[in-house]
Residue, then its C-alpha position, 0 to 999 in steps of 0.5 A: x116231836x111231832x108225828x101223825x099216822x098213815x097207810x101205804x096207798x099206791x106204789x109207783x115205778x118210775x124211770x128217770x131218764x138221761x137229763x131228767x132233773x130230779x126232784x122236779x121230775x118227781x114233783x111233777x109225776x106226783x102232781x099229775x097222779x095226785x100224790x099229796x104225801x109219799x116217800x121216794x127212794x131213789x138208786x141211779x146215778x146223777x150227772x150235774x147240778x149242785x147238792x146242799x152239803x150243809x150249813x155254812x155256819x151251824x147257830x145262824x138262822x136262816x141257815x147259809x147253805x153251803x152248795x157243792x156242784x156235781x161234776x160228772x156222773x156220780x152213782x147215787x141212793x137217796x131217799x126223801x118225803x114229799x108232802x105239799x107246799x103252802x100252795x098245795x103243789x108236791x115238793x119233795x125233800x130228798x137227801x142222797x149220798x153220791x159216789x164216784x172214784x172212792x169219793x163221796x158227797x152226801x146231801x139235799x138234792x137241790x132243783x138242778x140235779x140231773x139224772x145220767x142214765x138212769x134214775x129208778x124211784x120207788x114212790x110210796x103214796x100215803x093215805x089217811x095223813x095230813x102233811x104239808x111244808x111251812x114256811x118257819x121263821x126262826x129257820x126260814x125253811x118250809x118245814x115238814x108239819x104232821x098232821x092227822x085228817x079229821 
């Protein structure tokens, strides 16, 4: 386990609107506000794109995602950390859970998803931490790496 503390600095209020794509939207937000570390909770719901339901073979690395498209507008909650990527710019990991007729779909949002209606998002800055997302060989994912500022 790696772990590193922080404190709660700005909260932010955001409305996403119809089409807007999530979590660029939100990446960007950050960016033009100069949030380097947060947390997002997400509640709205979300018209299109595709969600990553899992690997599609759980020993193979990297990992084969297995992607479903979102067909329609879905009731969605989420919640994600955002910390920087290796070029310094916001990226956010969020996994949701998204309803629709009785049916649901959980999973990693991926760049595409898109708002229907509404998207309203809490973010959380967090201070006094160093966090960034780098790239892991043996998973080939940008993995989330704790860390503390000195």
């Amino acid at each position: 386990m790696k772990a590193s503390e922080g404190h709660i600095g700005r909260v932010f209020v955001i409305r996403l609107e119809d089409g807007d794509v999530i979590p660029e939207s939100i990446e960007r937000f950050a960016a033009e506000n100069h949030v380097s570390v947060g947390h997002v909770v997400l509640v709205g719901g979300v018209g299109g794109g595709q969600v990553v339901v899992g690997p599609r073979h759980s020993s193979e690395r990297p990992p084969d995602p297995m992607m479903l498209p979102v067909d329609n507008a879905h009731e969605v909650v989420g919640v994600g950390v955002l910390a920087p990527g290796e070029d310094g710019k916001p990226v956010l990991h969020i996994h949701a859970a998204l309803g629709r007729a009785g049916q649901t779909m959980t999973g990693c949002l991926r760049p595409g998803v898109t708002t229907w209606l509404v998207g309203e998002v809490i973010l959380y800055e967090i201070l006094g931490t160093k966090a960034a997302r780098v790239s892991d060989e043996e998973s080939g994912i940008a993995l989330l790496e704790p860390g503390s500022f000195s």
